[in-house]
The first five atom37 places (N, CA, C, CB, O) and aatype in JSON, in Angstrom:
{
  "aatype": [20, 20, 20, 20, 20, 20, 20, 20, 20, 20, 20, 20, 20, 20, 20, 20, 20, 20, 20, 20, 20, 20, 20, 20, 20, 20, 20, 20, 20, 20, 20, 20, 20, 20, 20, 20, 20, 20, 20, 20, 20, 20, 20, 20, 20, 20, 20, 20, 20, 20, 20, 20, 20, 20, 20, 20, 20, 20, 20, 20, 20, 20, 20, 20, 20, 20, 20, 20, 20, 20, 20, 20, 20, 20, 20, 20, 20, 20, 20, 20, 20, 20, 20, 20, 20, 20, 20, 20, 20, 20, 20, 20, 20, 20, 20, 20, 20, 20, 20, 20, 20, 20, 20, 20, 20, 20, 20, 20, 20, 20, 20, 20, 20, 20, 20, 20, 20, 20],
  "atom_mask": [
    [1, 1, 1, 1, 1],
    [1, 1, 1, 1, 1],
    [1, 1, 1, 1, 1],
    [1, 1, 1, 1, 1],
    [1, 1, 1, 1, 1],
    [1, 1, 1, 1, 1],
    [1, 1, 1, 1, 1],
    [1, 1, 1, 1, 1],
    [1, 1, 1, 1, 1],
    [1, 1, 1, 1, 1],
    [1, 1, 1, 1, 1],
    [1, 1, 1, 1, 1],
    [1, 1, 1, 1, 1],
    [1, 1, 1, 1, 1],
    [1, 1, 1, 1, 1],
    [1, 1, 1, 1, 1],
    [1, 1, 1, 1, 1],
    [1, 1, 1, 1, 1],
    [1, 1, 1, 1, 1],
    [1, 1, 1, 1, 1],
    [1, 1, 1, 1, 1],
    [1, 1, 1, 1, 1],
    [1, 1, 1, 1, 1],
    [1, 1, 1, 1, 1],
    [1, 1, 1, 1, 1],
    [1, 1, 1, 1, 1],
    [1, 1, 1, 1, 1],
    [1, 1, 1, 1, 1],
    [1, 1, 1, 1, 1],
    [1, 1, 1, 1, 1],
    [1, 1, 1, 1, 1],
    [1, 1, 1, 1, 1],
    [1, 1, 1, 1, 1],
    [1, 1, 1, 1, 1],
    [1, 1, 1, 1, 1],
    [1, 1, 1, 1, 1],
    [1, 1, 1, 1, 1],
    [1, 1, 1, 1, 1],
    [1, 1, 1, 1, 1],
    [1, 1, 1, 1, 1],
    [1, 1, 1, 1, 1],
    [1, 1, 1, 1, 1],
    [1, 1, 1, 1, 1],
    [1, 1, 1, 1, 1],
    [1, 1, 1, 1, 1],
    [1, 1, 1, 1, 1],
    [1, 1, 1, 1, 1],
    [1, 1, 1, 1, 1],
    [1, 1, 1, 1, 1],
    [1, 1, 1, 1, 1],
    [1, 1, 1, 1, 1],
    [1, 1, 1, 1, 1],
    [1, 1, 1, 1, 1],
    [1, 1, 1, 1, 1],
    [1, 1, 1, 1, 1],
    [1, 1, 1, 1, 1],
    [1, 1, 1, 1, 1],
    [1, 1, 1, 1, 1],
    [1, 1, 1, 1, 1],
    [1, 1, 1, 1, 1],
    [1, 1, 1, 1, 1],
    [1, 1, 1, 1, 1],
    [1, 1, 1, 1, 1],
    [1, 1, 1, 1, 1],
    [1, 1, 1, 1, 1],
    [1, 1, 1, 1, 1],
    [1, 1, 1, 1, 1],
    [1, 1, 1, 1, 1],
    [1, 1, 1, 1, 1],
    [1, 1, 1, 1, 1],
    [1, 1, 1, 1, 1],
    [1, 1, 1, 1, 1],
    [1, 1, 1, 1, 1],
    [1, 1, 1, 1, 1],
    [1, 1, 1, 1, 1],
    [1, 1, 1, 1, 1],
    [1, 1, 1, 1, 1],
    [1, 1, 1, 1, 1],
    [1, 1, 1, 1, 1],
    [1, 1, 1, 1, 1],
    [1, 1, 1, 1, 1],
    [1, 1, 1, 1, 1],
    [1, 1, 1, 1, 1],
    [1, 1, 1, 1, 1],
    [1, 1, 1, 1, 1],
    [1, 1, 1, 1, 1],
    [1, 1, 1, 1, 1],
    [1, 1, 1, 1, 1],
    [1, 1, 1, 1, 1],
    [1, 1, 1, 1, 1],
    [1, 1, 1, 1, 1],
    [1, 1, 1, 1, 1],
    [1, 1, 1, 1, 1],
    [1, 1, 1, 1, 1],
    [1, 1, 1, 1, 1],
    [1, 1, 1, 1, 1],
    [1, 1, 1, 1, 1],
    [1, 1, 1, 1, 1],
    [1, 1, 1, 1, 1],
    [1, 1, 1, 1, 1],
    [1, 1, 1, 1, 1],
    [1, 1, 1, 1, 1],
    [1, 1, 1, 1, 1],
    [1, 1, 1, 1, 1],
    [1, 1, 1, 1, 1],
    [1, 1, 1, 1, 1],
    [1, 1, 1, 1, 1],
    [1, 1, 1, 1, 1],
    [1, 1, 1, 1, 1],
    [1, 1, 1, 1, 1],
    [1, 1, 1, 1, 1],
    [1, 1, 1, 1, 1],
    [1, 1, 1, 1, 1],
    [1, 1, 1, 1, 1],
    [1, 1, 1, 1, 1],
    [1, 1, 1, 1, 1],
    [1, 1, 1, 1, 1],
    [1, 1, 1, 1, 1]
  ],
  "atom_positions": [
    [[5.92, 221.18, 265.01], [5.91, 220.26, 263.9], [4.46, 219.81, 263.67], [6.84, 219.04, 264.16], [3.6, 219.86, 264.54]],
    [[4.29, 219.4, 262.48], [2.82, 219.14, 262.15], [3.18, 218.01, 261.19], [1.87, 220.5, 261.45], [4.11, 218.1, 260.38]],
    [[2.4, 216.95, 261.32], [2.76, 215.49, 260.66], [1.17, 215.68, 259.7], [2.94, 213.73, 262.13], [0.1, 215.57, 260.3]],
    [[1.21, 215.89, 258.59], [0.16, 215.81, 258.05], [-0.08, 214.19, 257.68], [0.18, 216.79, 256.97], [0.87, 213.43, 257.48]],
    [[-1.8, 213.7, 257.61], [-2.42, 212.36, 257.54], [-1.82, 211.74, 256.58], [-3.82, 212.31, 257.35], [-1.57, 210.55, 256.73]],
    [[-1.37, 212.57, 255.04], [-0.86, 211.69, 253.63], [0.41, 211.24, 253.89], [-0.76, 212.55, 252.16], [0.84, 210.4, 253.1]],
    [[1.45, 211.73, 255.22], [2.56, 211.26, 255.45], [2.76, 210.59, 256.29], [3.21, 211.86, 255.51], [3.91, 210.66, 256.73]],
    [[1.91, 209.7, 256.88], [2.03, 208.72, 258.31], [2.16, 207.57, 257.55], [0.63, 208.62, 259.54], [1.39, 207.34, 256.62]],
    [[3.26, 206.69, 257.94], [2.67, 205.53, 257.18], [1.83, 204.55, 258.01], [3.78, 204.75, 256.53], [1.97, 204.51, 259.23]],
    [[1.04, 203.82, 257.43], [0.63, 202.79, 257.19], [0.91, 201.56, 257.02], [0.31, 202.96, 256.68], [1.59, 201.14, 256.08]],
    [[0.46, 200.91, 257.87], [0.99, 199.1, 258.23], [-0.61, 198.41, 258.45], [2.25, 198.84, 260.22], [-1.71, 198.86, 258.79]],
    [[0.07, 196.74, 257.94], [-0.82, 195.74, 258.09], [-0.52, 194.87, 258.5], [-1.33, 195.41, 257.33], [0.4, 194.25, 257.97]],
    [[-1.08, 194.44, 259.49], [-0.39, 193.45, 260.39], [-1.42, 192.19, 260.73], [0.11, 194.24, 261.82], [-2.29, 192.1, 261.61]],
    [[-1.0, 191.22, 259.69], [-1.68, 190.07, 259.55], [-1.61, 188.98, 261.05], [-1.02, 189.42, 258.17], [-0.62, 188.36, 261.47]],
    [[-2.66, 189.03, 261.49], [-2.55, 187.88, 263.03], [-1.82, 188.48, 264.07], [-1.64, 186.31, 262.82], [-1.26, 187.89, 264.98]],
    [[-1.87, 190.12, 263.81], [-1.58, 190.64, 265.05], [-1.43, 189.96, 266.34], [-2.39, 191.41, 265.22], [-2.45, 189.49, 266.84]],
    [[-0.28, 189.82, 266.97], [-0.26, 188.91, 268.4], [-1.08, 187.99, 268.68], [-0.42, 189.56, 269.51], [-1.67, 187.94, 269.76]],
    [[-1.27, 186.86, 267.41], [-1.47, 185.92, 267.41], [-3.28, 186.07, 267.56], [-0.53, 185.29, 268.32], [-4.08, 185.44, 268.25]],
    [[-3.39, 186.88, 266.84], [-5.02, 187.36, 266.41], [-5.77, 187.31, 265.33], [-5.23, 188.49, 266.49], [-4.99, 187.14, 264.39]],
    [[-7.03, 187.37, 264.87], [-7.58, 186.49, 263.91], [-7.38, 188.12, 262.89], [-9.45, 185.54, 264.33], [-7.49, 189.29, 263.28]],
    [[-7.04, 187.57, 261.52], [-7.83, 188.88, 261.11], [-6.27, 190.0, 260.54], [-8.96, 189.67, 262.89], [-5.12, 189.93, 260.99]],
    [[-6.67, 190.69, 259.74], [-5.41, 191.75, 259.61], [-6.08, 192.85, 260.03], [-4.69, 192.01, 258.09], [-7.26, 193.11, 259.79]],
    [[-5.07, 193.7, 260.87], [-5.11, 194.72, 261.82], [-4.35, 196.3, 260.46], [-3.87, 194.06, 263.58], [-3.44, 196.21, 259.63]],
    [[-5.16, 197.41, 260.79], [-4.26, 198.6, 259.84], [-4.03, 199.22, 261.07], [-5.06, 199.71, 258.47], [-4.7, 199.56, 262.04]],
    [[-3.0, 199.26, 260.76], [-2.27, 200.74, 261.72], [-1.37, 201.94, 261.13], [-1.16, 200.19, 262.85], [-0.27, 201.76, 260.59]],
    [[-2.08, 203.33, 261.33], [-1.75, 204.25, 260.69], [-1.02, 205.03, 261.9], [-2.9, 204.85, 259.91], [-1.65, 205.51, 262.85]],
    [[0.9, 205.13, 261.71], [1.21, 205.76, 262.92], [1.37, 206.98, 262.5], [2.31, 205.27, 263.67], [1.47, 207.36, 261.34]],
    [[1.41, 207.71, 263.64], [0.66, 209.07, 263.89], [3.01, 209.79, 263.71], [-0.79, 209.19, 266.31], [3.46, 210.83, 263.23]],
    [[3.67, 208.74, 264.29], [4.88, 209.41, 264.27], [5.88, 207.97, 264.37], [5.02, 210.66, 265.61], [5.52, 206.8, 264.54]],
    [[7.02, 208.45, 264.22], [8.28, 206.99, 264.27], [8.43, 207.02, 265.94], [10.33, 207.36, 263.25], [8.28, 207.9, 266.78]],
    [[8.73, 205.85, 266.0], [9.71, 205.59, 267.35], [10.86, 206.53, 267.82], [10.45, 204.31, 267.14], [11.12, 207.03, 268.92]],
    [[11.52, 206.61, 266.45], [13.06, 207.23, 266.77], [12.49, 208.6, 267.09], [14.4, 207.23, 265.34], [13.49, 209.25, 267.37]],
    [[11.27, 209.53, 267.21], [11.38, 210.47, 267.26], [10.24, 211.3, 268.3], [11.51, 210.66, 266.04], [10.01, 212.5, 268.37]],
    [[9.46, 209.82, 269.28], [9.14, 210.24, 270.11], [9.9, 209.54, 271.36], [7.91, 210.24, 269.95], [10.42, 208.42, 271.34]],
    [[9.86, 210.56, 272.6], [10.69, 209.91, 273.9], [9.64, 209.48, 275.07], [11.84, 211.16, 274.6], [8.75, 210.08, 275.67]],
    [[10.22, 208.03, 275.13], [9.15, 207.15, 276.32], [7.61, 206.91, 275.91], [9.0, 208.1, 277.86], [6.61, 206.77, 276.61]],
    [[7.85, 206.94, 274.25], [6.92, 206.67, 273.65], [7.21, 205.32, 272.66], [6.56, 207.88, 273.08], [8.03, 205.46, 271.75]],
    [[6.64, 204.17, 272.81], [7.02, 203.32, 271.82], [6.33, 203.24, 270.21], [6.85, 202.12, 272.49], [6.8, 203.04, 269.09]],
    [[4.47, 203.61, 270.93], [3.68, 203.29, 269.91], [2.38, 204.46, 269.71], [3.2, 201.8, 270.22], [1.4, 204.53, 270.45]],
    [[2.56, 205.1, 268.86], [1.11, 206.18, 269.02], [0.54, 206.02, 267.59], [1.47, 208.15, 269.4], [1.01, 206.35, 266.5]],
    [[-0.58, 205.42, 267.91], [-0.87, 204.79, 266.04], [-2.56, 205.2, 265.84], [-0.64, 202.4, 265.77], [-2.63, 206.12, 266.65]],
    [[-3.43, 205.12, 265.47], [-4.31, 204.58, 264.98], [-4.73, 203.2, 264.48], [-4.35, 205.16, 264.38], [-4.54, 202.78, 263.34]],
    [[-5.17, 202.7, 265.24], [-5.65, 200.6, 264.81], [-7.29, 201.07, 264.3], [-5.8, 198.88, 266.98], [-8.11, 201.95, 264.54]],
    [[-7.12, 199.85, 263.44], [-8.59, 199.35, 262.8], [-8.46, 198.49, 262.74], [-9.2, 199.63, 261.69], [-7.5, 198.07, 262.09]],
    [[-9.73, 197.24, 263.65], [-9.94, 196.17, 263.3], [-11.13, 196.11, 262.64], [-9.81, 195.42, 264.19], [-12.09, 196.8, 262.95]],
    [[-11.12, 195.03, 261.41], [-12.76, 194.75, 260.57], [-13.2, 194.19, 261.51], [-13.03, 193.78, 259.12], [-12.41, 193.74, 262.34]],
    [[-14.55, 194.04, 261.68], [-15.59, 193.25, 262.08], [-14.5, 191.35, 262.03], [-17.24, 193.59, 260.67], [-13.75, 190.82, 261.21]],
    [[-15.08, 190.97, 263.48], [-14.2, 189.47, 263.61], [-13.14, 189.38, 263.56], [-14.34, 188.56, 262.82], [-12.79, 188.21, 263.77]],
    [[-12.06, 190.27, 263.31], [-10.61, 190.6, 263.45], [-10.75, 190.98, 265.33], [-10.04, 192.18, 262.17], [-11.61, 191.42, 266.08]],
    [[-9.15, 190.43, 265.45], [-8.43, 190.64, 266.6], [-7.05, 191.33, 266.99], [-8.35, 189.63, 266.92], [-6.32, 191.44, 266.01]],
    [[-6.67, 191.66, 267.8], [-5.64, 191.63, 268.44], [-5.17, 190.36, 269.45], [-5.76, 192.72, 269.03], [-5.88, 190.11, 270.41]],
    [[-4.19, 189.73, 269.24], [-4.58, 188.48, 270.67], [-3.41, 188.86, 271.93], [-4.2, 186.3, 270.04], [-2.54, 189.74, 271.99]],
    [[-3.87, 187.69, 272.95], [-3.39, 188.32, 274.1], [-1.51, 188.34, 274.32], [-4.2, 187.47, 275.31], [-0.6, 187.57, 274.0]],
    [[-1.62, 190.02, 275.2], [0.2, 190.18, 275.3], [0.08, 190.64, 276.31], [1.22, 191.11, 274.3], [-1.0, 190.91, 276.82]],
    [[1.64, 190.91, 277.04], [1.6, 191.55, 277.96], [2.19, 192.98, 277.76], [2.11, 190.82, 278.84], [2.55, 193.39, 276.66]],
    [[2.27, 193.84, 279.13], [3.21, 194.68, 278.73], [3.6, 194.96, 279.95], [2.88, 195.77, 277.89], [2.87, 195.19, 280.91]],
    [[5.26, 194.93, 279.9], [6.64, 194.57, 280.72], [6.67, 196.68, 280.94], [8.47, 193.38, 279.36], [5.91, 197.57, 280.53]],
    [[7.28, 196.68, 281.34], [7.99, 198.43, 281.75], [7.31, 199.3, 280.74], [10.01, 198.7, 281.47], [7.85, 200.12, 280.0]],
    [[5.94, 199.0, 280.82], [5.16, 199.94, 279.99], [3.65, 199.95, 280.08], [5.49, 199.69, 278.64], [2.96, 199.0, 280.47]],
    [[3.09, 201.47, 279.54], [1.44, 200.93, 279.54], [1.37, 201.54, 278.21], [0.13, 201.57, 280.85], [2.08, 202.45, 277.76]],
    [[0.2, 200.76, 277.56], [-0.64, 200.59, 276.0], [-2.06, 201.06, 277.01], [-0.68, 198.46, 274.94], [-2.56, 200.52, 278.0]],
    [[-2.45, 202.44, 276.16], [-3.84, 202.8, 276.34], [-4.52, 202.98, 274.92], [-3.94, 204.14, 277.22], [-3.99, 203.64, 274.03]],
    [[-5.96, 202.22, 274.75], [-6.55, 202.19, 273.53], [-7.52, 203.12, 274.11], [-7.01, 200.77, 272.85], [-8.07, 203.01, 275.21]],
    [[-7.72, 204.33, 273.0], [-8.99, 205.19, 273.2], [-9.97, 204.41, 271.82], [-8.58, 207.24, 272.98], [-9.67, 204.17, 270.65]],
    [[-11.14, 204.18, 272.54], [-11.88, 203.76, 271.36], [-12.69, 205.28, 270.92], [-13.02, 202.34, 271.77], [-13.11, 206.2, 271.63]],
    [[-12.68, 205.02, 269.13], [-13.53, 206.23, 268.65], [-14.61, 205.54, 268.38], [-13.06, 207.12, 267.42], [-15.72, 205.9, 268.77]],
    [[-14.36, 204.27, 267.55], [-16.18, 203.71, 266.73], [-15.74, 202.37, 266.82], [-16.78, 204.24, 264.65], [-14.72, 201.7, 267.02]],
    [[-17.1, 202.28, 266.55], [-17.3, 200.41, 266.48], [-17.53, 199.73, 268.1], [-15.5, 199.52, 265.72], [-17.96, 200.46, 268.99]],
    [[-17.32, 198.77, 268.29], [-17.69, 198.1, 269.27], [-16.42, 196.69, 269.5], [-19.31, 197.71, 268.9], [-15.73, 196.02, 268.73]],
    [[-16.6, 196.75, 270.85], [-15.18, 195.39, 270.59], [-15.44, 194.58, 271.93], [-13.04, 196.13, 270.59], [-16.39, 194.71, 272.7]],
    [[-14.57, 193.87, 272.01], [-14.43, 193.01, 274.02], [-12.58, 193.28, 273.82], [-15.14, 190.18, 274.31], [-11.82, 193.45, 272.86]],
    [[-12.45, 193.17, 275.36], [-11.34, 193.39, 275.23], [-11.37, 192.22, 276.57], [-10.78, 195.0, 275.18], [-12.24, 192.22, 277.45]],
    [[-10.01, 191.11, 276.48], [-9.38, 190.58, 277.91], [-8.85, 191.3, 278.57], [-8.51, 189.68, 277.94], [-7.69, 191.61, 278.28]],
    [[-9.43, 191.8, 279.58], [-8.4, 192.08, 281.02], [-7.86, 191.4, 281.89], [-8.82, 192.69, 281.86], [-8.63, 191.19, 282.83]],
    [[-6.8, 190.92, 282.01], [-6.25, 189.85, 282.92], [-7.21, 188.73, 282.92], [-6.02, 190.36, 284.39], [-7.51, 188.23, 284.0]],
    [[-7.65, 188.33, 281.96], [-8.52, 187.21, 282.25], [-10.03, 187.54, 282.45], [-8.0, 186.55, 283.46], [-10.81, 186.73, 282.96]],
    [[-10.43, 188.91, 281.97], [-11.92, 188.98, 282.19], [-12.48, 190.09, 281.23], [-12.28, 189.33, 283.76], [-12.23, 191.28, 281.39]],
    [[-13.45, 189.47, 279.96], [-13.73, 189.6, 279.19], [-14.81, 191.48, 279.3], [-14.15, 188.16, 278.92], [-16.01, 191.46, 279.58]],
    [[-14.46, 192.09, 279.17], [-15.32, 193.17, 278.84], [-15.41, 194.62, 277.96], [-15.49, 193.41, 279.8], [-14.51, 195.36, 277.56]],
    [[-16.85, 194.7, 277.84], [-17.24, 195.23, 276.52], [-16.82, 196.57, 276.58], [-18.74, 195.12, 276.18], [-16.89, 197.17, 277.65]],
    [[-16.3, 197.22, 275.37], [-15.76, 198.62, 274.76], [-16.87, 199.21, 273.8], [-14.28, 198.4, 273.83], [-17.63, 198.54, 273.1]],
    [[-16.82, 200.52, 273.89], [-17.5, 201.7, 272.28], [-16.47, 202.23, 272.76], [-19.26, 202.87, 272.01], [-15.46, 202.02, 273.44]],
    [[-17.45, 203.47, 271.82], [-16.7, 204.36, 271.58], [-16.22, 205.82, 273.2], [-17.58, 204.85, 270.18], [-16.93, 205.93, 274.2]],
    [[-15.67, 206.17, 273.1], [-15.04, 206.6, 274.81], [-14.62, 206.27, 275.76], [-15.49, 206.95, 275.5], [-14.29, 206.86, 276.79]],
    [[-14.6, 204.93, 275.32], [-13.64, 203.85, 276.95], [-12.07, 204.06, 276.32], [-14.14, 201.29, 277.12], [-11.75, 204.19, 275.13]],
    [[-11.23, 204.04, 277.49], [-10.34, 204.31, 277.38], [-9.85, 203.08, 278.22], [-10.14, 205.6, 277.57], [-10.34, 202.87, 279.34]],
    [[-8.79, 202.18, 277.62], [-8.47, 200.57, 278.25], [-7.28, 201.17, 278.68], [-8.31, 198.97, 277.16], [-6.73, 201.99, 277.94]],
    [[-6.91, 200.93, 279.56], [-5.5, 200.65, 280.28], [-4.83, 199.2, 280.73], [-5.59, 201.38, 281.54], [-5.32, 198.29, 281.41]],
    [[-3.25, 199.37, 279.95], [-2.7, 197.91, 280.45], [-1.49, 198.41, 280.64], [-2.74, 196.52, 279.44], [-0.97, 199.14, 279.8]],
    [[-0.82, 198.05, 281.89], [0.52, 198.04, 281.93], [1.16, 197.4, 283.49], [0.94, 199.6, 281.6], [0.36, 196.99, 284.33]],
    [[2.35, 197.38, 283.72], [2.66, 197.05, 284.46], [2.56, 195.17, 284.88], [2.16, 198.0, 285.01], [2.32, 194.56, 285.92]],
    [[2.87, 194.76, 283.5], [3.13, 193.53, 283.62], [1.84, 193.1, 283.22], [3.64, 193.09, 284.91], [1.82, 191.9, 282.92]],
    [[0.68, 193.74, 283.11], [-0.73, 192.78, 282.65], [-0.94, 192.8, 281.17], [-2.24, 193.38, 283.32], [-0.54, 193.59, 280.32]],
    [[-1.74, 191.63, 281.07], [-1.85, 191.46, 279.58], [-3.2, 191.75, 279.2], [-1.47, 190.05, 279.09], [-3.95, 192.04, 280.13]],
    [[-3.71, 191.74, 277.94], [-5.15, 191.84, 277.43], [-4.95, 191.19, 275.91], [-5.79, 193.57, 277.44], [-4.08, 190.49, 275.39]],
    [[-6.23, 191.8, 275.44], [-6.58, 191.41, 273.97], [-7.67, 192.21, 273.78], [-6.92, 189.88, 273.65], [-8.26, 192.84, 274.66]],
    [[-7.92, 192.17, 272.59], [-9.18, 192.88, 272.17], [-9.45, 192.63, 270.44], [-8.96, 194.62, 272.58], [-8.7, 192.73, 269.48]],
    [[-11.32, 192.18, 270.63], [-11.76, 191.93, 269.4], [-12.83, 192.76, 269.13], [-12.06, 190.65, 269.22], [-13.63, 193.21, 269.95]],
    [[-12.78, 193.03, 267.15], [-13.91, 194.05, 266.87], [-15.52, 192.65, 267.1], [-13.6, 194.97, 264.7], [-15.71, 191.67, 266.38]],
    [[-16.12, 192.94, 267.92], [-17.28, 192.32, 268.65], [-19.1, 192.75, 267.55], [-17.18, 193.26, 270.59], [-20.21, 192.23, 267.58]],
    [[-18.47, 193.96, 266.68], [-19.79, 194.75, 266.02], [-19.66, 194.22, 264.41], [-19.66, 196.77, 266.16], [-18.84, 193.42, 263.96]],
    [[-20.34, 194.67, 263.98], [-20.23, 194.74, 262.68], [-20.3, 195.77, 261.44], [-20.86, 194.09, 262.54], [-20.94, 195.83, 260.39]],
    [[-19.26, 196.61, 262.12], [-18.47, 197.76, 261.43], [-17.44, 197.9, 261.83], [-18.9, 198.93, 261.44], [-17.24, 197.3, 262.89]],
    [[-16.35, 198.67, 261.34], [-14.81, 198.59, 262.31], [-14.86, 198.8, 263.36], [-13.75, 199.39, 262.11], [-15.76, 199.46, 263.89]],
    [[-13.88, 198.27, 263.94], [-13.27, 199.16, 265.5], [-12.47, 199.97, 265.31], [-12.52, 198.44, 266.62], [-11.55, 199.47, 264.67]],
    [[-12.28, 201.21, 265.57], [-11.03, 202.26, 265.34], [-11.08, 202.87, 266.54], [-11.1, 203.39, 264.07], [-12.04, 203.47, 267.03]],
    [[-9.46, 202.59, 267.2], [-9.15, 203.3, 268.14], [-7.58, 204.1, 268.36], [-9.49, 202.45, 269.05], [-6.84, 204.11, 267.38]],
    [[-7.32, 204.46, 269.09], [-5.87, 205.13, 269.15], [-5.42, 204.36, 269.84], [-5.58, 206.49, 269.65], [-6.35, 203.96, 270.54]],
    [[-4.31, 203.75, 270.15], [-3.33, 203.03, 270.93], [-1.88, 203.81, 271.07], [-3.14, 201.62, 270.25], [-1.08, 204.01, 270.16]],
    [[-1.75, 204.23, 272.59], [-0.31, 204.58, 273.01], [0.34, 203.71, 273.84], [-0.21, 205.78, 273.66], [-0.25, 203.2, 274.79]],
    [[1.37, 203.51, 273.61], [2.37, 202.96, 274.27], [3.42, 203.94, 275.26], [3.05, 202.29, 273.2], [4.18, 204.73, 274.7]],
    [[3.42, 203.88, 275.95], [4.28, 204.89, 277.0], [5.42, 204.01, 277.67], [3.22, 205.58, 278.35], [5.04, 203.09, 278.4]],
    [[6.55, 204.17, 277.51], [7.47, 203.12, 277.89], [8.06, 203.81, 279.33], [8.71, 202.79, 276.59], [7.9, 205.0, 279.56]],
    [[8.74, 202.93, 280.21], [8.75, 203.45, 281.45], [10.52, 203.85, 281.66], [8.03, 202.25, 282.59], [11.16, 203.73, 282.71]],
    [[11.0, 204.3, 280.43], [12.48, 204.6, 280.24], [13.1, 205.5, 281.27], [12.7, 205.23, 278.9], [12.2, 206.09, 281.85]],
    [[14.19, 205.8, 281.69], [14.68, 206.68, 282.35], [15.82, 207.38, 281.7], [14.95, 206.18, 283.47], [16.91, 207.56, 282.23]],
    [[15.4, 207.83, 280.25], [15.64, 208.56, 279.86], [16.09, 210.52, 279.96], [15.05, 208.03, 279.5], [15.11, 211.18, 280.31]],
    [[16.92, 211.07, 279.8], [16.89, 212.57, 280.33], [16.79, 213.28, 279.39], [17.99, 213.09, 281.07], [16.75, 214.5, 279.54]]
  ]
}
């Protein structure tokens, strides 16, 4: 299967988890049709936009950053992202992450859910 870019939709998500700023997220596929996958999207935050802090329960969220510059909370400790860091959260820890530059942040975010699915 091949999901071409003009057919993903597109979302805006104003105060993302209680974050400054509207967030775009362009998903790459639906829920219903990936397994032990919750979230595989593309995020853009503008410059001073956020994500704010969550946790994640029976799952990990990995952001690959492509561009821009950001901070991200790790359990309580603030540190800096570009482009090639790859954030890991799961297993009950929380984070956040803000575009820190002044051009977007665009990164990929997966969600991998810890289902026991067959």
């Amino acid at each position: 299967m091949i999901i071409h870019r003009n057919a993903m939709k597109t979302e805006l998500k104003e105060h993302m988890r209680g974050g400054d700023g509207t967030v775009t997220l362009v998903h790459f596929d639906s829920a219903e049709n990936m397994k032990n996958c919750r979230l595989m999207a593309e995020l853009t935050i503008p410059p001073g936009a956020s994500i704010g802090e969550h946790s994640h329960d029976e799952e990990t969220e990995y952001y690959i950053i492509l561009s821009g510059t950001g901070i991200v909370v790790d359990e309580g400790t603030e540190r800096a992202v570009g482009p090639g860091d790859v954030v890991v959260t799961g297993n009950g820890a929380s984070h956040s992450i803000r575009n820190s530059g002044s051009v977007p942040l665009v990164f990929h975010a997966v969600i991998v859910t810890y289902g026991t699915e067959a």
